[in-house]
Backbone bond lengths (Angstrom), bond angles and torsions (degrees), N, CA, C in turn:
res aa  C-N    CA-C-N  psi(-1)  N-CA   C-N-CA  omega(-1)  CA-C   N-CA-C  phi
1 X - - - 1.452 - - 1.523 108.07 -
2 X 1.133 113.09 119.07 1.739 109.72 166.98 1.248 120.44 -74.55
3 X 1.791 95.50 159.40 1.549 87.40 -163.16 1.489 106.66 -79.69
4 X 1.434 141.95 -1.25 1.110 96.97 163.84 1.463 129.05 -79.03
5 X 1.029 119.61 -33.76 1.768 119.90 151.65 1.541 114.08 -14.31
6 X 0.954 109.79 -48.50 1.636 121.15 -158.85 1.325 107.23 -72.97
7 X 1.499 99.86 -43.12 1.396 121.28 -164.10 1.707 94.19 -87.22
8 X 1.265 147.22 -32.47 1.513 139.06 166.29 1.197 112.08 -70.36
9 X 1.629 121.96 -20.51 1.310 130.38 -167.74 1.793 111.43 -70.24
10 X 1.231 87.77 -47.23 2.263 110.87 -178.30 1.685 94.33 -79.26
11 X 1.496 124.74 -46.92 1.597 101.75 162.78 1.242 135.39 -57.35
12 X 1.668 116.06 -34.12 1.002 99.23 171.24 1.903 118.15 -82.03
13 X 1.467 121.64 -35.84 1.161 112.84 165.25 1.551 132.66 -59.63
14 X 1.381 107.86 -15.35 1.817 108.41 153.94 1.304 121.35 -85.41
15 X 0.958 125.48 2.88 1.755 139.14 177.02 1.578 84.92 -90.59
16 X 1.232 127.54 -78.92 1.173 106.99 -161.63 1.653 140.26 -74.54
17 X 1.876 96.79 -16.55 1.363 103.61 136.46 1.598 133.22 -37.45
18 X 1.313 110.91 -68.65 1.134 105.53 -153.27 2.155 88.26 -85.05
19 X 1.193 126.46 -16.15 1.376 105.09 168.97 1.673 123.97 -65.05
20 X 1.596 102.16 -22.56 1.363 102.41 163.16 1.175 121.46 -111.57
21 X 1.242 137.46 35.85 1.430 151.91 101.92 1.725 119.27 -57.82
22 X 0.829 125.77 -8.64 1.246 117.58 159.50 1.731 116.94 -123.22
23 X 1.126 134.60 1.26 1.336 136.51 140.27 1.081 125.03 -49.75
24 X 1.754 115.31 -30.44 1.620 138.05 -164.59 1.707 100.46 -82.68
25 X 1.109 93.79 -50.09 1.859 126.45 -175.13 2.107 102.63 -48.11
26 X 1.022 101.97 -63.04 1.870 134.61 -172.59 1.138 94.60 -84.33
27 X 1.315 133.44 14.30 1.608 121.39 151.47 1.688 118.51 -86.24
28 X 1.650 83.07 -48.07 1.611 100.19 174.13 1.635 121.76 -94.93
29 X 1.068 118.41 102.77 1.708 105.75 176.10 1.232 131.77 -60.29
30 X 1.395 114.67 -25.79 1.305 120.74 -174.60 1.685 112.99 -70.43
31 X 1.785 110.15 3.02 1.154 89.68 170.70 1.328 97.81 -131.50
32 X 1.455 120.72 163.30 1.675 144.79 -116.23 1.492 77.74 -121.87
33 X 1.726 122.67 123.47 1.066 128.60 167.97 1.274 126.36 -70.89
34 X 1.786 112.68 -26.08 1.098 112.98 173.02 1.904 117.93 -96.98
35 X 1.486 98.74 -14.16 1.618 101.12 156.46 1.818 95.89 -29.44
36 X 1.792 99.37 -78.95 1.267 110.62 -163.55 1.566 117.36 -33.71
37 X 1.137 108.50 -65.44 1.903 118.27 169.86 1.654 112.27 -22.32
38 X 1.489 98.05 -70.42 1.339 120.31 179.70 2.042 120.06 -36.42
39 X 1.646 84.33 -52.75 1.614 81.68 175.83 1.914 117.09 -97.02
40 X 1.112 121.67 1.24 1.716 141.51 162.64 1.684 93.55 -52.90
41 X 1.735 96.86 -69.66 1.589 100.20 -167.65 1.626 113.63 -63.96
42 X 1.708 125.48 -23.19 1.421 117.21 -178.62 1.726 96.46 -73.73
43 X 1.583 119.41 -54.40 1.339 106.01 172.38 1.378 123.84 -38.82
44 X 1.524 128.79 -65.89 1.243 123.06 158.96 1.717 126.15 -14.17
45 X 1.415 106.47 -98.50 1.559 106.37 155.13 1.670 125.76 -38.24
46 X 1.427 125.48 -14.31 1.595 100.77 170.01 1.408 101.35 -73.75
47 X 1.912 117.81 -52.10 0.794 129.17 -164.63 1.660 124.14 -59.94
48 X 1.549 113.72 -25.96 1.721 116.30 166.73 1.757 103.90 -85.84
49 X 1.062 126.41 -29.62 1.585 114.60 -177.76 1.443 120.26 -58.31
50 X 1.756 116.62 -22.53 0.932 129.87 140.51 1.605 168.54 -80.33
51 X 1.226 122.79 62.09 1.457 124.96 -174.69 1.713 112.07 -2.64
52 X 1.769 105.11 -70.28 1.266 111.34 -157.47 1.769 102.16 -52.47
53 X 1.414 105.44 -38.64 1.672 113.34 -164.55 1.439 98.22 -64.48
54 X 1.198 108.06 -36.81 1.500 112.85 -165.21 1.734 110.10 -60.88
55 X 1.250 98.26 -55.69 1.578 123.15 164.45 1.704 110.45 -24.00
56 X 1.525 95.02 -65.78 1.438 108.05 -154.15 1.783 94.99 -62.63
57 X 1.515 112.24 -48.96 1.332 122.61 -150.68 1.790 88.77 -79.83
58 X 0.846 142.19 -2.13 1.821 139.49 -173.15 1.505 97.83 -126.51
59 X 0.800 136.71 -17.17 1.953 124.14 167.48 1.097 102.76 -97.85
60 X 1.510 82.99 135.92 1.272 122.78 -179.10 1.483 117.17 -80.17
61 X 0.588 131.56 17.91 1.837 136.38 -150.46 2.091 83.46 -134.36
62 X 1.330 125.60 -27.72 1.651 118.63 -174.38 1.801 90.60 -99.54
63 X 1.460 89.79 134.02 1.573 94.11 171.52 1.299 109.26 -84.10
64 X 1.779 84.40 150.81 2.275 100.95 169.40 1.629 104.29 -20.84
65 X 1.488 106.72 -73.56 1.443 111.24 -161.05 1.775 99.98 -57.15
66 X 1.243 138.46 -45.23 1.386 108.92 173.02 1.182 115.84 -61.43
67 X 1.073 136.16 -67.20 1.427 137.85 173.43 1.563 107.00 -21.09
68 X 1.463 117.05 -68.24 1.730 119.85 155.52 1.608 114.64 -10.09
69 X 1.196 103.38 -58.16 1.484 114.84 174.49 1.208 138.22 -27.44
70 X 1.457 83.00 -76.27 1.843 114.54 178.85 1.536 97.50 -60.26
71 X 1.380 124.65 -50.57 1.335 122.18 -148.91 1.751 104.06 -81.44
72 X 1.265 96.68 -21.66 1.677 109.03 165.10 1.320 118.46 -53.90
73 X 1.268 100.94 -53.16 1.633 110.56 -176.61 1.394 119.86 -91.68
74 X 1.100 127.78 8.16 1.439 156.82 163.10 1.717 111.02 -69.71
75 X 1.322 90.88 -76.37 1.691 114.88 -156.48 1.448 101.20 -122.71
76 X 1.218 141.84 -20.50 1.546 113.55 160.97 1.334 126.86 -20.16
77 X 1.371 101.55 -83.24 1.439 110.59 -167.79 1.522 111.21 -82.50
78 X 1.068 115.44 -1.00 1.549 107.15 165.81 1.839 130.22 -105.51
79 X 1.671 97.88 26.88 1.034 104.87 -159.87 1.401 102.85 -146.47
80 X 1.258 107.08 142.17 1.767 104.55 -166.23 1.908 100.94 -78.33
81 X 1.469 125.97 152.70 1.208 108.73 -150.78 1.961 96.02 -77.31
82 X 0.956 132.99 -9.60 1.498 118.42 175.70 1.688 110.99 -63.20
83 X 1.537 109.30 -51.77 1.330 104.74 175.17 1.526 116.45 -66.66
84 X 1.538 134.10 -17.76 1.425 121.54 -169.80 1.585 81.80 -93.04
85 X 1.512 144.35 -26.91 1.338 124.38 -173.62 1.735 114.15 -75.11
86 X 1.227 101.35 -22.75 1.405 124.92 167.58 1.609 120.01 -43.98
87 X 1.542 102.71 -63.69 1.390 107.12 177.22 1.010 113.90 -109.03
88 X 1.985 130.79 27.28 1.248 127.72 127.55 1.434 123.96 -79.34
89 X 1.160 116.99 -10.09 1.531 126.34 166.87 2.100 105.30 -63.88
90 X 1.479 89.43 -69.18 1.759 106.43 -173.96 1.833 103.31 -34.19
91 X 1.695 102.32 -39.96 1.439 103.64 -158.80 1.807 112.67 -74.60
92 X 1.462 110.10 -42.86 1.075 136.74 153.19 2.306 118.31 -33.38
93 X 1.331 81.48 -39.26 1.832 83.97 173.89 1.216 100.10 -102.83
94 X 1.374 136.96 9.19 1.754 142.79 -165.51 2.053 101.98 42.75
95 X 0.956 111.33 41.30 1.675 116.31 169.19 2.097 103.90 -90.80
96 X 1.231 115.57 -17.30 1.256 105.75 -179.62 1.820 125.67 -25.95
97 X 1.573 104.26 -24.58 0.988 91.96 -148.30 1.606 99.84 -89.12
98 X 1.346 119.36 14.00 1.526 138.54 -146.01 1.939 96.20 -124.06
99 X 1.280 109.93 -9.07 1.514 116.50 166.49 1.882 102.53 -35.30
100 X 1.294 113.30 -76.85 1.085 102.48 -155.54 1.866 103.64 -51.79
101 X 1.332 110.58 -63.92 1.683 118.51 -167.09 1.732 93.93 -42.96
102 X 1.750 122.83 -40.71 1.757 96.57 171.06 1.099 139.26 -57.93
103 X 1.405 91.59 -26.81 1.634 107.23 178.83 1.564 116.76 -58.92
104 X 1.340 103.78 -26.58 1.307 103.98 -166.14 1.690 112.44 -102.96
105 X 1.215 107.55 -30.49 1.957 118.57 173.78 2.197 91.60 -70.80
106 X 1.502 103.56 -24.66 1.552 96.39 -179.11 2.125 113.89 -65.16
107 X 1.452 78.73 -42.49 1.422 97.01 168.38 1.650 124.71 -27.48
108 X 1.434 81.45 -65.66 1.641 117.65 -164.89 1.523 112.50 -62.79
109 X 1.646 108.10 -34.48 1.305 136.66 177.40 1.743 105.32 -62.79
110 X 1.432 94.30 -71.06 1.827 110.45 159.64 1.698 105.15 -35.65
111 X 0.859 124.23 -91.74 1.888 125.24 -173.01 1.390 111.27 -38.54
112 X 1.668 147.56 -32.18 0.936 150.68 140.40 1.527 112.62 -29.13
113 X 1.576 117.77 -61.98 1.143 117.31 -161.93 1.535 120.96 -49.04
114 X 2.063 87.88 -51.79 1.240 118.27 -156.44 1.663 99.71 -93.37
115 X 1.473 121.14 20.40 1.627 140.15 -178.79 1.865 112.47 48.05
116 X 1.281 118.65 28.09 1.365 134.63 173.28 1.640 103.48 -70.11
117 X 1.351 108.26 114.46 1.742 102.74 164.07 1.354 105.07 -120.35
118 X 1.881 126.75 130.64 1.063 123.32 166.44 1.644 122.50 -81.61
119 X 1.673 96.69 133.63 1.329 104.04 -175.61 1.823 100.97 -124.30
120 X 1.709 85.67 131.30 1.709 99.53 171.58 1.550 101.76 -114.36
121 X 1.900 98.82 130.15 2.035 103.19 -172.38 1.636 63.83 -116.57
122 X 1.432 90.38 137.94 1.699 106.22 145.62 1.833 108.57 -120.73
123 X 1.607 100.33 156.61 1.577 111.41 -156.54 1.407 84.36 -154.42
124 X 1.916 96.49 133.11 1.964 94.98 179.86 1.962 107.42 -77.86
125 X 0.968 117.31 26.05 1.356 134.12 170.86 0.928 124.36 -141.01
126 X 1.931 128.03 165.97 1.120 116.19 176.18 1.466 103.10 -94.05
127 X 1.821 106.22 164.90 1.668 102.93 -160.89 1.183 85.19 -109.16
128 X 1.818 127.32 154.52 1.024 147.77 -172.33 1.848 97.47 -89.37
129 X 1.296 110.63 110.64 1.342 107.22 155.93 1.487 137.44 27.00
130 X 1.589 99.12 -89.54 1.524 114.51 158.08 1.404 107.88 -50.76
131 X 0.894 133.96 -14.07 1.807 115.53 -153.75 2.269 83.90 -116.05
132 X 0.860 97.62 -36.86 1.839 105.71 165.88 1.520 112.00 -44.50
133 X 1.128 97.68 -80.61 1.798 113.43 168.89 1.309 109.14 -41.73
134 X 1.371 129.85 -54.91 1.297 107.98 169.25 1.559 147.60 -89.12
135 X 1.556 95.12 17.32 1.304 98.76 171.90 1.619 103.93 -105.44
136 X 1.192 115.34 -21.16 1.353 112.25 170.78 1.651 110.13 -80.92
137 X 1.170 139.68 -55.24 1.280 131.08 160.69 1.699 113.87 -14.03
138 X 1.437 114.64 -65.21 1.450 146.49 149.00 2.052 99.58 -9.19
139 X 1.363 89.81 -70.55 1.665 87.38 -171.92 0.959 114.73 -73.93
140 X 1.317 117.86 -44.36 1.975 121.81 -178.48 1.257 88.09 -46.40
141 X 1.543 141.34 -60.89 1.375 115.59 -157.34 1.230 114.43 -70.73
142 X 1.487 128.64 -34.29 1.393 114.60 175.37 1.462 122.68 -70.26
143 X 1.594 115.61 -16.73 1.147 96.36 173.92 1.767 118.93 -113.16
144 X 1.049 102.05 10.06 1.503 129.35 164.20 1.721 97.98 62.67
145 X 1.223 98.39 41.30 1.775 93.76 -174.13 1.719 97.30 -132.63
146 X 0.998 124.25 168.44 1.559 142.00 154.30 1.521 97.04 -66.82
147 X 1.580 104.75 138.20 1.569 113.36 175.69 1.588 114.02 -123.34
148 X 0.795 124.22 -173.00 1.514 136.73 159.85 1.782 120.98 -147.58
149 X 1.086 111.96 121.17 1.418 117.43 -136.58 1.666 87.44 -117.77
150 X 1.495 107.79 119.00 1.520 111.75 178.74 1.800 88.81 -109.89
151 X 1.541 112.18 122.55 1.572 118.78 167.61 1.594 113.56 -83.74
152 X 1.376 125.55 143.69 0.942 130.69 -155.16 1.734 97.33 -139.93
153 X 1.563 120.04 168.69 1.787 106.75 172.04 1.716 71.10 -171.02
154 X 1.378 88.11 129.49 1.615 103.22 150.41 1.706 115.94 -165.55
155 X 1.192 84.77 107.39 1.510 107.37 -174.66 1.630 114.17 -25.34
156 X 1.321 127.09 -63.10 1.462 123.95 148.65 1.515 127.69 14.55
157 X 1.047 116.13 -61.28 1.793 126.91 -175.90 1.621 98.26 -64.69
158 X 1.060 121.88 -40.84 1.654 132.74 -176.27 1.377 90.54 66.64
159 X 1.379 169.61 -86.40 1.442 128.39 -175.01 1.272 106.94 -132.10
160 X 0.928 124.35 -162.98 1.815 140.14 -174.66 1.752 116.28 68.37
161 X 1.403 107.50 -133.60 2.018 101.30 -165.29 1.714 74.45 -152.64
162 X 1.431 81.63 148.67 1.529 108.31 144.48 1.627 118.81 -128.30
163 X 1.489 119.89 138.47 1.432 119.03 -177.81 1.650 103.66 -108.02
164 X 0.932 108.30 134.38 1.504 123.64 152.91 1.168 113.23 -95.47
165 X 1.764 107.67 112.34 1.536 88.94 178.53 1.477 96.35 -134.33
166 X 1.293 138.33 128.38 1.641 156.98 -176.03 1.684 82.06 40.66
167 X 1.407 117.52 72.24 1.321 109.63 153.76 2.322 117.76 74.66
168 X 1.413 95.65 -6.53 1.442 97.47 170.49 1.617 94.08 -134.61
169 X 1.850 101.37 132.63 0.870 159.16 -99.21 1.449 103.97 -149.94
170 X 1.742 128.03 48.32 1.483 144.54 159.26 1.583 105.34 -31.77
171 X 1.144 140.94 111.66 1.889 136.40 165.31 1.268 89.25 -96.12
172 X 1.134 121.94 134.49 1.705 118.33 157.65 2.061 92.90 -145.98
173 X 1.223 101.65 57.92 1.848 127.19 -169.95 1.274 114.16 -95.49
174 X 0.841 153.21 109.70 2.042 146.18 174.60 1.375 91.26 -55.36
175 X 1.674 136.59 -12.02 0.926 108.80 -176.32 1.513 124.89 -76.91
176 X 1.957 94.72 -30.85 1.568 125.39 176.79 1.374 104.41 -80.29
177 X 1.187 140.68 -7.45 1.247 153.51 -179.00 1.690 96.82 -80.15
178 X 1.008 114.93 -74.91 1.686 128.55 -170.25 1.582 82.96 -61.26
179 X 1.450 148.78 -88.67 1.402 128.38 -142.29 1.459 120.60 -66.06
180 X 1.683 114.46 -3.48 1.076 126.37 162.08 1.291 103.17 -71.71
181 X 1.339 139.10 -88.77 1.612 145.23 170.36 1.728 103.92 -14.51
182 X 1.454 103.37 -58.22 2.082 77.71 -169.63 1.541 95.44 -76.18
183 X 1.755 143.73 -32.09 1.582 94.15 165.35 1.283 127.69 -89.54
184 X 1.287 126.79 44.41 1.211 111.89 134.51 1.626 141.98 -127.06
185 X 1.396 84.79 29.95 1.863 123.20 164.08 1.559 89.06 -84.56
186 X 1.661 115.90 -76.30 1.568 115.46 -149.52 1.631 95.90 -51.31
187 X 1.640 117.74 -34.11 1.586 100.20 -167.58 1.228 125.55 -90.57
188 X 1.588 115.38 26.34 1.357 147.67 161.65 1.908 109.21 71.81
């Protein structure tokens, strides 16, 4: 299997993890969706800060029930019991190793809810403050949502912004400007 296969394969099986991890979540109110987030990502990060853990929890050669083990004495008690039943479920299908990528489609699930869209502007300069604020002000209104604004600069474009916004891709660049113009010089 190539890896990109592999690699659409764990997106799409952490998408549907973490969509039914958060169906589970939105039954009960009394518990804190981003509690949930919060302790996904410490599992995540305990589990990459460590080689050996990493080891133990991805070979195949240690059974569920050890693995069960470790992850008992890990994350029991530091984990509210939906999330430790959570990633005694994952461990049980051997998906553990897909914690972090849920954590993050869980995220994504979360920002939907709560109408958050992340937007990345890149600018072949850095933008002055004021001029930040108002291009994001700018977007919230067009897209009438709360954003989160990743700034970007790469000299390349030679002036203007590009937006990334949920994956489509506004150029308004002199750089995209000019390769538009020579093809439609070259096509006479």
């Amino acid at each position: 299997m190539t890896e990109a296969v592999k690699d659409k394969n764990s997106e799409l099986i952490s998408k549907r993890w973490a969509h039914a991890l958060m169906e589970l979540v939105q039954e009960n109110n009394e518990i804190s969706k981003d509690d949930i987030l919060n302790q996904l990502k410490d599992i995540s990060e305990t589990i990459d800060s460590s080689e050996e853990l990493k080891t133990v929890l991805t070979n195949p050669s240690i059974s569920t029930e050890e693995k069960q083990i470790v992850l008992c004495k890990l994350f029991q008690n530091r984990t509210i019991p939906i999330v430790y039943n959570f990633v005694y479920a994952l461990n049980l299908r051997k998906r553990v190793a897909l914690i972090g990528e849920i954590a993050l489609e869980y995220e994504k699930e979360l920002d939907k809810i709560k109408n958050i869209t992340h937007v990345e502007v890149t600018s072949a300069i850095e933008l002055k403050d004021e001029r930040k604020e108002d291009i994001k002000n700018k977007i919230i209104s067009k897209l009438n949502k709360e954003i989160i604004v990743n700034w970007n600069i790469n000299k390349d474009i030679i002036a203007g912004l590009i937006f990334n916004i949920d994956e489509t891709i506004l150029d308004n660049s002199v750089q995209h400007k000019l390769e538009d113009l020579s093809k439609t010089i070259i096509k006479g």
